[in-house]
N, C-alpha and C positions, 0 to 999 in steps of 0.2 A: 420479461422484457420483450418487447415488440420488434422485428427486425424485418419488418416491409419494408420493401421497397421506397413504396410511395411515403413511408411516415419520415418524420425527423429523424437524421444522425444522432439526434439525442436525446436521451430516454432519461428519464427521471424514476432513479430506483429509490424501492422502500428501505429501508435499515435490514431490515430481515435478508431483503435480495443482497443487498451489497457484501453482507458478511456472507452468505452462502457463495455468492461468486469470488468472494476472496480465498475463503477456504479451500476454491480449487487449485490454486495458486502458489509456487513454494520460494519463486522469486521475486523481489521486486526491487523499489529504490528509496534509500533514505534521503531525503536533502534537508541539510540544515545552511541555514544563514546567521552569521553574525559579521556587524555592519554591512559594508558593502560585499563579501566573502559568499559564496555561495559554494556549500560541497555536495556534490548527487553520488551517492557509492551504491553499487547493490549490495543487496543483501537475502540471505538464505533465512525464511519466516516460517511460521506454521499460526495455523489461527487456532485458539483457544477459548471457544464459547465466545464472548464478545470483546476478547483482547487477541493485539498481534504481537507475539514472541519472537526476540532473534537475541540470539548471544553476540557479543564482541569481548575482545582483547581488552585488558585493564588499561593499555594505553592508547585507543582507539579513543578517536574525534567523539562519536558516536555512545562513549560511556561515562561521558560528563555532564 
């Protein structure tokens, strides 16, 4: 990823970059929508080769 100056705020990463810089990572944020409802919770992840892991609660939003 290029972080000049003079270049664009916005960089166009490969697959390969994206999961390496997510793997740095160990928080972030879930948001799901149904209808008009919108929920953003963080959440504690870990990346796994090319999936992202996080446990919840059996009665969390998040595990239906």
């Amino acid at each position: 990823m290029n972080m000049n100056p003079n270049s664009s705020p916005i960089a166009v990463l490969s697959d390969a970059e994206c999961w390496e810089h997510l793997s740095t990572q160990r928080v972030g944020r879930l948001v799901t929508r149904v209808g008009d409802v919108v929920d953003i919770v963080p959440i504690n992840f870990v990346v796994d080769g090319n999936t992202v892991v996080f446990r919840t609660a059996p009665a969390a939003s998040s595990a239906s």
